[in-house]
C-alpha angles and dihedrals in degrees: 000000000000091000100050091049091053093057087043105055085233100143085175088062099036076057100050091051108052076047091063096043096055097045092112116076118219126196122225097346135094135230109196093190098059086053100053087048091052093047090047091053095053085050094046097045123093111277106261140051122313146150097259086045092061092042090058097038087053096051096044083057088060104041093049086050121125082051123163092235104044103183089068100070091032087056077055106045086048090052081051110059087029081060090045099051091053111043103011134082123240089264085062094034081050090057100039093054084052104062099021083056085058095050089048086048114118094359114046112084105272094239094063091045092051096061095047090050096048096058089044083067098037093055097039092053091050086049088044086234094143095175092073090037089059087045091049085051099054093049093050090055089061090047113053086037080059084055098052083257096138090155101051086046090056084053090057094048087060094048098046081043092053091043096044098060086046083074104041093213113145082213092065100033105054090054083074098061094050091041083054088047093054081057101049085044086053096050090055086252093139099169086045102054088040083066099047090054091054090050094057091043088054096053092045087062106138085017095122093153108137092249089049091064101041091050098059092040090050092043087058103053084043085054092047092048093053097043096042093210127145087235098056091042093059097040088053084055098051089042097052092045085044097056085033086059093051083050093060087038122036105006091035086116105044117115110244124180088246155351112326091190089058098058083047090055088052098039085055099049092055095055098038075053086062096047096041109244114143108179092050084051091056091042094066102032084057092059097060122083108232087228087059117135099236084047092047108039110010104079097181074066109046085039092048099062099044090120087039082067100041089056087047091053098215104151091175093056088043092059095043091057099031079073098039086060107037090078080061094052104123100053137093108238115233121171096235135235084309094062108008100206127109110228101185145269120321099229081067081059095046087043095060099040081048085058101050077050083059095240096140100171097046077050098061098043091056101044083048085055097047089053095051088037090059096039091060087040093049097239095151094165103036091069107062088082096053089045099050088050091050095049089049088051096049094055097236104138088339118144103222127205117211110179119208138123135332101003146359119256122215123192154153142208111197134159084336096316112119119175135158129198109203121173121227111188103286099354138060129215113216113194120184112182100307099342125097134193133175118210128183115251117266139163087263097053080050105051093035084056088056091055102046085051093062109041113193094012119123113225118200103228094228068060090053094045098047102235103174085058083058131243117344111247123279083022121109120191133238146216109195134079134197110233123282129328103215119024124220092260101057095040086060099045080050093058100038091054086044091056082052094048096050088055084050093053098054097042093059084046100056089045092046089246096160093173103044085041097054084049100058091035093062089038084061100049099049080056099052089049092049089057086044087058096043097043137067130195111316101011102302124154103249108231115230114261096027121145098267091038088053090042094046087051100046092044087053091045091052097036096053095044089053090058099043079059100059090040092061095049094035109017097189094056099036084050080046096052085047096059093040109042119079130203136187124095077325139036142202148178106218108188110211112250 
């Protein structure tokens, strides 16, 4: 068609047919060729306003979208809408909405989005088009989430989810699930939101569109980030390396806006954050340019991997996008349509890159507004991160480092307790309160200062050991295994008595019951390490003697033996590190409040 209107002069049908060709939307990725036929259109219109004109106008914004420089296409999306009001009827006002809305998406001020995207709604149900109603309903939900509107979000979900099975495509339905996942995530119902994600996964089966992978794979490094569990940590890696590897297979080839293996690399650092490990972390930040896209104009991004960065310890890339995010402060953080999970309030993100700038107390104003941002939002589960930061900055049950020479200090001041490991060469002085002991250096000091070091933060043991550095001393790999750790059957018992636990847990909660609820609590979690133990990547039995089953028993070991040692030296705080330090796949040092 386009062909034919080009050889006949006829800019209406040009118009039409680049139309046509662009009525499917597609997220993150470009056609160049629907660009140059909307382009040509506008060139090939009557000079003026008109309906066509906004139409294209309006589509060109959102195939150019995401551009590097947003405000472009969002100029033209408002012009848009500003051309349609004025010379079009509600059926072209319907369209441009439509698209203009689409341009807007992720950047705009939610505000502004959410009224586009309102009277979108509101025009497609009075013309009985349900397809952009739906459309106008997926992107409300992101919007008022972005407000602190949970409520009104969870609105939107019931009526996309009326109007998607209306029409009964699996494309439409399956979105739902995940959208109700984000909330149950939100509210801190973990189980809950795990089944609605498997919901949705089962009803994308055969979906092997591009987005439908990334968002599932984003979905799961969002999930893991909010959870906080070893098994979600390691699904959202395999995850992330399974849809990386499609990329360099079968959509190799597919035009996206930008670098795929950009948005990997950051993915990756923000789970290795959350492990600890903070070479891996380095690794993939410096592997991502500071004018990329994703570091320049995505801001879930740029505010997602703010502890990526403080491990890091990059004071010059905190700063610089410290700066890129503060225009964004006010709003709650979702991941989007390509990710669906909520990760916090900005002002959480700008609290933590304040701190690696050494402005304490901005830090801590921030981080205190996050936390109360996300407790009027609703937000339960959001908070925890915020809060933990907080906690580390104000000093209450917070390890410090002071570096100096000739040695770092590492200490803690916790319900009266104050004690302090400093190494010395080859030896460490431990101090609690007025009591003093020297020990000579070992792997375990080492490791149990890391930790210190990092209350709160989970560490990977392959982290602990050092793996990338290659094996530790007097150690020789090994490639064998010896059959599974865990069998079916037992994986199984353990998560069946976990599901029990969780409605336990909530239960005790909701009756104030502090004692029943820290048992079942540590009952959990000894649960969840145990399945840790027992489970690889995906799902997959770990097999004994396997890299991390050799490296979790030799960190406990270690762990555990450095802490016999100052107990015996110094038996409170070696009751007190008991009590504190925590192995498995992944280990802590969780201060008492």
């Amino acid at each position: 068609a386009a062909a034919d209107a080009r050889r006949l002069g006829d800019g209406a049908l040009t118009a039409r047919a680049a139309l046509t060709y662009g009525a499917e939307l597609m997220l993150a990725q470009t056609d160049s060729q629907l660009v140059d036929l909307l382009k040509e259109a506008l060139a090939a219109l009557p000079p003026g306003p008109s309906g066509l004109r906004a139409q294209c106008l309006a589509r060109l914004a959102a195939a150019q979208q995401p551009a590097y420089r947003l405000e472009e296409p969002m100029a033209m999306a408002r012009e848009a809408m500003a051309m349609a009001r004025a010379v079009g009827g509600d059926d072209v006002l319907r369209a441009v909405l439509s698209h203009s809305g689409s341009a807007l998406a992720d950047y705009a001020d939610p505000t502004e989005r959410a009224a586009v995207s309102e009277e979108l709604v509101r025009l497609a149900m009075a013309a009985g088009d349900r397809v952009l109603a739906l459309r106008g309903q997926s992107r409300l939900l992101f919007d008022y989430i972005e407000m602190g509107q949970l409520d009104r979000g969870l609105r939107a979900i019931d009526a996309y989810q009326r109007l998607a099975h209306d029409l009964r495509q699996p494309r439409h339905i399956w979105p739902e699930r995940l959208m109700r996942a984000m909330m149950a995530l939100c509210a801190g119902r973990f189980d809950e939101g795990e089944r609605f994600r498997d919901e949705a996964l089962e009803q994308a089966r055969g979906d092997r569109e591009v987005i439908t992978l990334l968002t599932f794979a984003f979905h799961s490094c969002g999930r893991a980030l909010v959870t906080d569990r070893p098994q979600d940590l390691m699904r959202a890696e395999d995850d992330l390396a399974q849809v990386e590897r499609d990329f360099g297979g079968r959509f190799g080839q597919q035009a996206f806006s930008h670098q795929p293996r950009e948005i990997w690399r950051l993915n990756a650092s923000m789970l290795h954050a959350r492990a600890g490990d903070a070479d891996a972390v380095r690794h993939n930040l410096s592997a991502v340019p500071v004018d990329s896209h994703f570091l320049v104009n995505d801001f879930p991004v740029v505010a997602s991997i703010a502890e990526a960065v403080a491990l890091s310890g990059d004071a010059t890339l905190a700063a610089l996008l410290y700066e890129r995010l503060r225009p964004y402060a006010g709003r709650i953080i979702t991941l989007g349509r390509t990710g669906m999970v909520c990760v916090g309030a900005v002002e959480g993100a700008l609290g933590i890159y304040a701190s690696v700038l050494g402005r304490t107390l901005e830090a801590q104003e921030l981080l205190q507004q996050a936390v109360e941002r996300e407790r009027t939002a609703g937000c339960v589960a959001t908070m925890i991160q915020p809060q933990r930061w907080r906690e580390r900055l104000s000093g209450a049950g917070v390890a410090r480092t002071v570096v100096s020479p000739p040695a770092p200090v590492i200490g803690s001041a916790t319900r009266g307790l104050a004690f302090s490991l400093v190494r010395e060469g080859e030896y460490w002085t431990i101090a609690a309160d007025a009591q003093v002991c020297r020990l000579k250096g070992s792997r375990g000091l080492e490791m149990l200062a890391e930790l210190i070091n990092h209350p709160g933060r989970e560490f990977h043991v392959l982290a602990l050991m050092g793996v990338e550095a290659g094996p530790v001393a007097g150690e020789v790999a090994d490639g064998g295994d010896a059959g599974e750790l865990l069998d079916k059957d037992a994986i199984s018992d353990y998560r069946a008595r976990i599901a029990e636990l969780d409605e336990e847990i909530a239960e005790a909660a909701s009756w104030s019951d502090t004692g029943r609820l820290a048992r079942a609590r540590e009952e959990r979690e000894a649960l969840a390490q145990e399945i840790a133990r027992g489970v690889g990547l995906g799902g997959r039995e770990r097999r004994a003697g396997g890299a991390a089953e050799r490296a979790r028993t030799n960190v406990q070991r270690r762990l555990r033996g450095a802490i016999r040692k100052i107990a015996a030296r110094l038996p409170a705080l070696g009751a007190y590190l008991e009590r504190t330090v925590r192995t498995g796949a992944f280990c802590s040092y969780e201060p008492l409040p």
